[in-house]
Gaussian input, Z-matrix of N, CA and C with variables (Angstrom, degrees):
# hf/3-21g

backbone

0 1
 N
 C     1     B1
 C     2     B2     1     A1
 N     3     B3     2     A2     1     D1
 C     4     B4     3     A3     2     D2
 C     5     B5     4     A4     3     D3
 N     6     B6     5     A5     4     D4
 C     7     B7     6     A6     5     D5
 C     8     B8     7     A7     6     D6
 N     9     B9     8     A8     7     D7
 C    10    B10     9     A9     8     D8
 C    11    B11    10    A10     9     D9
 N    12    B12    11    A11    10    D10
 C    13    B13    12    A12    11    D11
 C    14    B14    13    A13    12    D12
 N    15    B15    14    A14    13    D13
 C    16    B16    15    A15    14    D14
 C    17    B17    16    A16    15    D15
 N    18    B18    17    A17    16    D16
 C    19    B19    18    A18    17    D17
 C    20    B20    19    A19    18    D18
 N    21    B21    20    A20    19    D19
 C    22    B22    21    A21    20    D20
 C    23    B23    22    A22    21    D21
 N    24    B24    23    A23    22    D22
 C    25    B25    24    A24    23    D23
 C    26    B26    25    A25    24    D24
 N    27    B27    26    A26    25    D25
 C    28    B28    27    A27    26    D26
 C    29    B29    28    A28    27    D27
 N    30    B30    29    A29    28    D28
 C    31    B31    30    A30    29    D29
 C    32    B32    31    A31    30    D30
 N    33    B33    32    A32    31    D31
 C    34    B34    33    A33    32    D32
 C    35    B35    34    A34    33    D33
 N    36    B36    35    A35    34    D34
 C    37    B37    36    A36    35    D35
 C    38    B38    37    A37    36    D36
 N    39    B39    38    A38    37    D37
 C    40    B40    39    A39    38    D38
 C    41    B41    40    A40    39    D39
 N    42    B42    41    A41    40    D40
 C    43    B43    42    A42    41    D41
 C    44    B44    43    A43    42    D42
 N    45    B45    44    A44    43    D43
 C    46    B46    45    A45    44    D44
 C    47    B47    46    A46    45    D45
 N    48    B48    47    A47    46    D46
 C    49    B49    48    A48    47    D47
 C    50    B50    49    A49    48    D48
 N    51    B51    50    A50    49    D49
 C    52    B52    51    A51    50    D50
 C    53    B53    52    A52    51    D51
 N    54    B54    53    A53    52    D52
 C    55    B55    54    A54    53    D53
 C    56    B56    55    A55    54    D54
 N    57    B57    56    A56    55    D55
 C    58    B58    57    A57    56    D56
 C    59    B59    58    A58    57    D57
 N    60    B60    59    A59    58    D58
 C    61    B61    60    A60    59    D59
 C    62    B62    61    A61    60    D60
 N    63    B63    62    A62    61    D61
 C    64    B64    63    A63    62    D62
 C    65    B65    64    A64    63    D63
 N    66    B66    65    A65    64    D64
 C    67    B67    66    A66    65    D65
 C    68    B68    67    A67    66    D66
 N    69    B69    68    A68    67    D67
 C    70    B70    69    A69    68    D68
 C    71    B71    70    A70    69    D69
 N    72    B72    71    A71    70    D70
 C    73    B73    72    A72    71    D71
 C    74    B74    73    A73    72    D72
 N    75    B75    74    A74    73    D73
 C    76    B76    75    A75    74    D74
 C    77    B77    76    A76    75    D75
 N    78    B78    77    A77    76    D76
 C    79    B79    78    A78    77    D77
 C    80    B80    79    A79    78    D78
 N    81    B81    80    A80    79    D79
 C    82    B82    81    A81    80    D80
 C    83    B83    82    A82    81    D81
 N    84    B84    83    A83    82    D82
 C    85    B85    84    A84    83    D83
 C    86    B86    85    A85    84    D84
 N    87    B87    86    A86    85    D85
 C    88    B88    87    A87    86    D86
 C    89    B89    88    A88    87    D87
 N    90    B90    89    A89    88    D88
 C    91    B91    90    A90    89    D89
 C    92    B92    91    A91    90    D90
 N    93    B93    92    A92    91    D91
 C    94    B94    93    A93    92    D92
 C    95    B95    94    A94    93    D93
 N    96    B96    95    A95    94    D94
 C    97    B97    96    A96    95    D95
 C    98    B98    97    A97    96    D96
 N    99    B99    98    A98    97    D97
 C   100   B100    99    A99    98    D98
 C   101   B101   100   A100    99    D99
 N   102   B102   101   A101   100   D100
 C   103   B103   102   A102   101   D101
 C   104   B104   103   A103   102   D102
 N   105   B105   104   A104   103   D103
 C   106   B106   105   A105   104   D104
 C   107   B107   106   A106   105   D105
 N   108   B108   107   A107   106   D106
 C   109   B109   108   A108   107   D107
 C   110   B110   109   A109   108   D108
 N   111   B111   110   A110   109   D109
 C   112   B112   111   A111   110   D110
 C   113   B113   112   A112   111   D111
 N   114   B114   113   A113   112   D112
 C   115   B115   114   A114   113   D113
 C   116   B116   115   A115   114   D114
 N   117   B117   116   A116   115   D115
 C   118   B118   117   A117   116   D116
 C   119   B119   118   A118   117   D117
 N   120   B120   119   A119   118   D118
 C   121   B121   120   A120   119   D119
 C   122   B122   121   A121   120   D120
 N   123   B123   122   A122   121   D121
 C   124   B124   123   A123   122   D122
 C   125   B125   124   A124   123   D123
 N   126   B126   125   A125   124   D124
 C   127   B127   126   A126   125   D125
 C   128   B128   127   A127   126   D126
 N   129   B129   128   A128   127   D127
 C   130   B130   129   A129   128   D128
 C   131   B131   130   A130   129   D129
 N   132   B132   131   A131   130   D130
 C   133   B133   132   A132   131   D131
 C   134   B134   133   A133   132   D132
 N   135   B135   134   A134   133   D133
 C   136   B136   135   A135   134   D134
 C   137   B137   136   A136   135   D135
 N   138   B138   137   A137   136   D136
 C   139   B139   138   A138   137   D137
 C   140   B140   139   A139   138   D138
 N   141   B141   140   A140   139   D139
 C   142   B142   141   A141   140   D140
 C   143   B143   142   A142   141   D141
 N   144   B144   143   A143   142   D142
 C   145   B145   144   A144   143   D143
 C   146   B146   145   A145   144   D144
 N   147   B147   146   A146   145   D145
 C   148   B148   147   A147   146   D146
 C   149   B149   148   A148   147   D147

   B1=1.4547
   B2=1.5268
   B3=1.5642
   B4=2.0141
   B5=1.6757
   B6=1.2172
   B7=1.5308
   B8=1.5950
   B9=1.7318
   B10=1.4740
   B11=1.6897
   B12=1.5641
   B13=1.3978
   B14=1.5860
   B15=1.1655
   B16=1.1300
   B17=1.2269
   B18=1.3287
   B19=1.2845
   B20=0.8540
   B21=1.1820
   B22=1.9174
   B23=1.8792
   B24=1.3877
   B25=1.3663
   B26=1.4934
   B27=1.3370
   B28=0.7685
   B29=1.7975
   B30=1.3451
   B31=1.5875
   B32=1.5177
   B33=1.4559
   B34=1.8322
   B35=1.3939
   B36=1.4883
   B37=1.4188
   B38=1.9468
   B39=1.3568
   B40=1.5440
   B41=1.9507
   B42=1.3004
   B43=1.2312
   B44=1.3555
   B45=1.4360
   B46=1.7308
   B47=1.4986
   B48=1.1771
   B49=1.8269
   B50=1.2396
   B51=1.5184
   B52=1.2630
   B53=1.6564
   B54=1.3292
   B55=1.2722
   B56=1.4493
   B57=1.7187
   B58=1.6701
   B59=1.4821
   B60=1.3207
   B61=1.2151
   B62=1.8415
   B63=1.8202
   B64=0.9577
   B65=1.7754
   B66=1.2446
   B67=1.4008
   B68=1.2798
   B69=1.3393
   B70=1.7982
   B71=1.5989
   B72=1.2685
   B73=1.1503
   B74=1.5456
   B75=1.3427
   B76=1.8694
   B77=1.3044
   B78=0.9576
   B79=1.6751
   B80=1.9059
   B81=1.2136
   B82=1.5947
   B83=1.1652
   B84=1.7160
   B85=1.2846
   B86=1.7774
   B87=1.6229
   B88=1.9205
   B89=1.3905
   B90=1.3623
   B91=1.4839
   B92=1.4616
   B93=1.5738
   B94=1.7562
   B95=2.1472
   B96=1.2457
   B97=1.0098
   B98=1.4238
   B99=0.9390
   B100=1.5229
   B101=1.9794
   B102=0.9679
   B103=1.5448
   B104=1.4871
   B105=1.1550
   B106=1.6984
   B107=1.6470
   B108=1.2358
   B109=2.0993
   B110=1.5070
   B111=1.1426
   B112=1.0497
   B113=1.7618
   B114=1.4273
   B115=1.6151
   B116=1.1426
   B117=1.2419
   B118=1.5535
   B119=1.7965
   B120=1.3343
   B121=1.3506
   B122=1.8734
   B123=0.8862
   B124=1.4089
   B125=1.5072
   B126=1.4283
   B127=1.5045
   B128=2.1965
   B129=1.3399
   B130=1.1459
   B131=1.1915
   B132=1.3138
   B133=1.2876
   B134=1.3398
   B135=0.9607
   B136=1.3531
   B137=1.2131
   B138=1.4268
   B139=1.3048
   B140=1.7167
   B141=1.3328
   B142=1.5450
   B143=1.3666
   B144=0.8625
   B145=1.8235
   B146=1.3914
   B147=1.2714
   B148=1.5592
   B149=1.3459
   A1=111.10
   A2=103.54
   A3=100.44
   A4=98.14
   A5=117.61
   A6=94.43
   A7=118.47
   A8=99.98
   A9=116.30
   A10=114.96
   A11=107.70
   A12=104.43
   A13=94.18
   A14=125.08
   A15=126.18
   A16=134.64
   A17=134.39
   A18=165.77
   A19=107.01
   A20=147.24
   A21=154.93
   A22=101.20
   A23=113.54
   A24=137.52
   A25=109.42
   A26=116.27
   A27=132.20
   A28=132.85
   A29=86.12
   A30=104.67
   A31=111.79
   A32=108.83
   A33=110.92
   A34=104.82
   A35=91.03
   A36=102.62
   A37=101.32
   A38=89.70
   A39=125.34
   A40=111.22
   A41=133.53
   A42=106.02
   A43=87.40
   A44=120.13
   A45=117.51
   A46=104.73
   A47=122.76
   A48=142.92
   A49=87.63
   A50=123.94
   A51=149.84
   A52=103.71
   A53=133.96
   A54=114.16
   A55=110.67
   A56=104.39
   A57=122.07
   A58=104.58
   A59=137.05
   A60=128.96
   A61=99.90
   A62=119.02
   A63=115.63
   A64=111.43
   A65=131.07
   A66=105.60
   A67=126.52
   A68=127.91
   A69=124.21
   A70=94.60
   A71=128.52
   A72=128.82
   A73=116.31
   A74=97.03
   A75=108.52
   A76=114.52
   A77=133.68
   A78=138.15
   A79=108.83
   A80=117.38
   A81=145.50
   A82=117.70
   A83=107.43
   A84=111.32
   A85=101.02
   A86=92.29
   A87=104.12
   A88=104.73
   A89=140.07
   A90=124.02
   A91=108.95
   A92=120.56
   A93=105.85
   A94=118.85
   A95=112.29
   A96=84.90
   A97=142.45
   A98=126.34
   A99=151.80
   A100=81.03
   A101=121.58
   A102=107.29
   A103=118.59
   A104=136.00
   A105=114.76
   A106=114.08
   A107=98.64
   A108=86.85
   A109=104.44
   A110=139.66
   A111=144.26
   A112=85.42
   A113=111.35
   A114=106.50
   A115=149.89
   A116=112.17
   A117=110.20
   A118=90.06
   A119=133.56
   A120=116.92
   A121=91.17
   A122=127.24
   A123=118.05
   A124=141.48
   A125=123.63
   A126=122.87
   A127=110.85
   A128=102.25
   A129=108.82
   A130=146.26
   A131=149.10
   A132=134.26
   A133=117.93
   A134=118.30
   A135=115.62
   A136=146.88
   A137=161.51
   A138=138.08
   A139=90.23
   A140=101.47
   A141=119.18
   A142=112.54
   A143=136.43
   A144=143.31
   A145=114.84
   A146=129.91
   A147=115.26
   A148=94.35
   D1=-41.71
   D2=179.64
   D3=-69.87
   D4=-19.54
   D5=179.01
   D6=-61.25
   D7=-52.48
   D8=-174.19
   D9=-48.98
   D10=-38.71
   D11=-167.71
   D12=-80.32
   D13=-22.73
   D14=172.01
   D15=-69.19
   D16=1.21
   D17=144.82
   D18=-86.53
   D19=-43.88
   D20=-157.89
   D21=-79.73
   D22=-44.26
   D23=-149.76
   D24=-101.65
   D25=-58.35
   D26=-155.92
   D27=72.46
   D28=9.35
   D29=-169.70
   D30=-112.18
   D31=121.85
   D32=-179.34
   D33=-116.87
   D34=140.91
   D35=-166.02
   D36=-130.28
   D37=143.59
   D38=-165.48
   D39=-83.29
   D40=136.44
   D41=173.07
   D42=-100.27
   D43=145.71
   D44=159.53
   D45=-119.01
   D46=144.67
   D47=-161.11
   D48=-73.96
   D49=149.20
   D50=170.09
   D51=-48.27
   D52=153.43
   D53=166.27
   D54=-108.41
   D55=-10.64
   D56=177.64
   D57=-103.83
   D58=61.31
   D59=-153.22
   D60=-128.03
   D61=-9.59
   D62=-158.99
   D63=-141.13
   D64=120.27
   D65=-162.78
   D66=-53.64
   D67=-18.75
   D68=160.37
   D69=-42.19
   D70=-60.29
   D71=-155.47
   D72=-52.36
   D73=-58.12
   D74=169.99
   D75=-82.19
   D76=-6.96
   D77=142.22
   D78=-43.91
   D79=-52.21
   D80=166.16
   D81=-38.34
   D82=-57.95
   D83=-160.63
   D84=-83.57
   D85=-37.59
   D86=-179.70
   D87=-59.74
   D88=-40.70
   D89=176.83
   D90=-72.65
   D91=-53.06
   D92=173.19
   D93=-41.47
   D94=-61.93
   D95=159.08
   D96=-40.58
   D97=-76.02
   D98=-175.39
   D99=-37.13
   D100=-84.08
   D101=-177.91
   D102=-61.81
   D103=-5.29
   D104=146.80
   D105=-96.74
   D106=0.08
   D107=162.29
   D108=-96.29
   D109=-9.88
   D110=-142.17
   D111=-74.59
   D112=144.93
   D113=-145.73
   D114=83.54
   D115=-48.05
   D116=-169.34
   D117=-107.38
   D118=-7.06
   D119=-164.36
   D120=-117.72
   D121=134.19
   D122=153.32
   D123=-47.04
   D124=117.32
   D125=-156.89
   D126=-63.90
   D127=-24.60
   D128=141.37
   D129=-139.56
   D130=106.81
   D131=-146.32
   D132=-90.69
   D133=146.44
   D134=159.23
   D135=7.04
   D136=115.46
   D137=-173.43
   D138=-85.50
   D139=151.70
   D140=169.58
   D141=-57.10
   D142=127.88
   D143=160.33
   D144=-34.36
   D145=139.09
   D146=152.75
   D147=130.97

C-alpha cells in the first residue's frame, strides 16, 4: 500500500520515534514545565470543590 500511495503522491514519508515515548521522557518534559510555570501556577493548588 506505501508503495501505491507512493506512486499516486509522489510524497515519501519517514517514521521518526516518539521523543515522549518513555517515562524518563515525561519525567523531562514534567520538570521543564514545572520550572517555567514556576510562579505564575501555585505550588499547591487547591482541591476542587464538591
Amino acid at each position: 500500500m506505501h508503495k501505491l500511495k507512493q506512486a499516486l503522491t509522489g510524497v515519501t514519508l519517514a517514521l521518526i520515534p516518539c521523543l515522549n515515548n518513555s517515562p524518563d521522557a515525561i519525567d523531562l518534559l514534567e520538570t521543564l514545565v514545572r520550572e517555567e510555570l514556576a510562579g505564575w501556577l501555585p505550588r499547591n493548588p487547591a482541591a476542587p470543590a464538591g
